[in-house]
C-alpha positions, 0 to 999 in steps of 0.5 A: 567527485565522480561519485558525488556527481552519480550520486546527485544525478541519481537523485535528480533523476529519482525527483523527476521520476517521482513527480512524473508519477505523482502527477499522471497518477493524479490525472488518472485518479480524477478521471476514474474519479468523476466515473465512479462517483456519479454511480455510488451514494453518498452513503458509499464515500462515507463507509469508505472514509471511516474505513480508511482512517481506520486502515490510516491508523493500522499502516502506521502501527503495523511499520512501526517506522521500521522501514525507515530504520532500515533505510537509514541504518548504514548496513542492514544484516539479513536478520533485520530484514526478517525480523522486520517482514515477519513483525509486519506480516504478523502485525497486519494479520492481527490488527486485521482480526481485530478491525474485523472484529470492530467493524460491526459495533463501527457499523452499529455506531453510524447505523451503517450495515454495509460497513460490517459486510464491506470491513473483512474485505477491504481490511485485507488491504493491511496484509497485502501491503506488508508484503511489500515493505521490506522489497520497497525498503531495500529499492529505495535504499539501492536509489531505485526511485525510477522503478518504485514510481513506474510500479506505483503507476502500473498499480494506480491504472490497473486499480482504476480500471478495475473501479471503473470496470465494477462501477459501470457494472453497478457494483456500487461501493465494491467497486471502491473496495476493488480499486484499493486492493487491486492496487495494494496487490499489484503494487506488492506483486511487482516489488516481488518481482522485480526484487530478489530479497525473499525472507529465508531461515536465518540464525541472524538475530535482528538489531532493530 
């Protein structure tokens, strides 16, 4: 019983911390929002929007819904946990060259230049989130729900002040590109920080 009562308790309080998160991050999106979008085009919003379904498509592809397995897997061996980080870092490097090499038949298809500059950089979002999966994996399995919603929301304010701080500068759609991968890398930064788990050597052949 006493378990049982740590386990929903656990639960609840992983809950409550989500929707804190959810909802600060929410207020803070909209300000930084309202100050960037009064100093980019419109032109600016559409580049970012094929873009990102583009990068959309590529996070589903490079997890594979391996992540998931190893959350839902009762003992992962170490092996797993390897094999999974290096398919998803390899994945998110070769799904980057290829969008690279898309992005400017993309850019000529909506007459759209900028696209083809703006592409190589903000695609560098695949492998930067790749980094962090196995570390957000093995919290969320450990119920560390209250430290996975403070990172997400340190990554959310240091990504809108850096967009805010390069809209004000007039770097226009930059500043877009600047808000998604400050908060990719910062949010990948902080899960190797506060996680131990480092991929090693391993003679462990996954079982995924």
């Amino acid at each position: 019983m006493a378990a049982e009562r740590q386990l929903v308790e656990r639960v609840a309080s992983g809950v409550a911390w989500s929707i804190a998160e959810k909802v600060g991050s929410a207020l803070l999106q909209a300000v930084v929002s309202i100050v960037v979008a009064n100093r980019i085009v419109p032109m600016d919003m559409g580049i970012m929007a094929v873009l990102t379904v583009f990068i959309s498509l590529a996070q589903l592809v490079v997890d594979s819904g391996f992540s998931q397995t190893l959350i839902r897997k009762s003992e992962p061996s170490e092996g797993d946990y390897v094999a999974v980080f290096r398919f998803n870092i390899l994945s998110s490097v070769a799904l980057y060259l290829l969008l690279t090499a898309v992005a400017p038949f993309v850019a000529s298809y909506y007459g759209w230049p900028q696209l083809a500059t703006v592409a190589p950089v903000l695609f560098l979002s695949l492998p930067l989130n790749a980094l962090g999966v196995i570390q957000n994996t093995m919290m969320v399995r450990d119920m560390r729900f209250a430290e996975l919603s403070t990172m997400s929301f340190i990554s959310i304010v240091v990504s809108g002040l850096v967009a805010i701080a390069m809209a004000v500068a007039g770097m226009g759609i930059w500043a877009l590109v600047g808000q998604r991968l400050s908060s990719m890398a910062t949010k990948s930064a902080l899960l190797w920080w506060h996680s131990n788990w480092r991929p090693r050597k391993t003679s462990t052949q996954g079982s995924l």
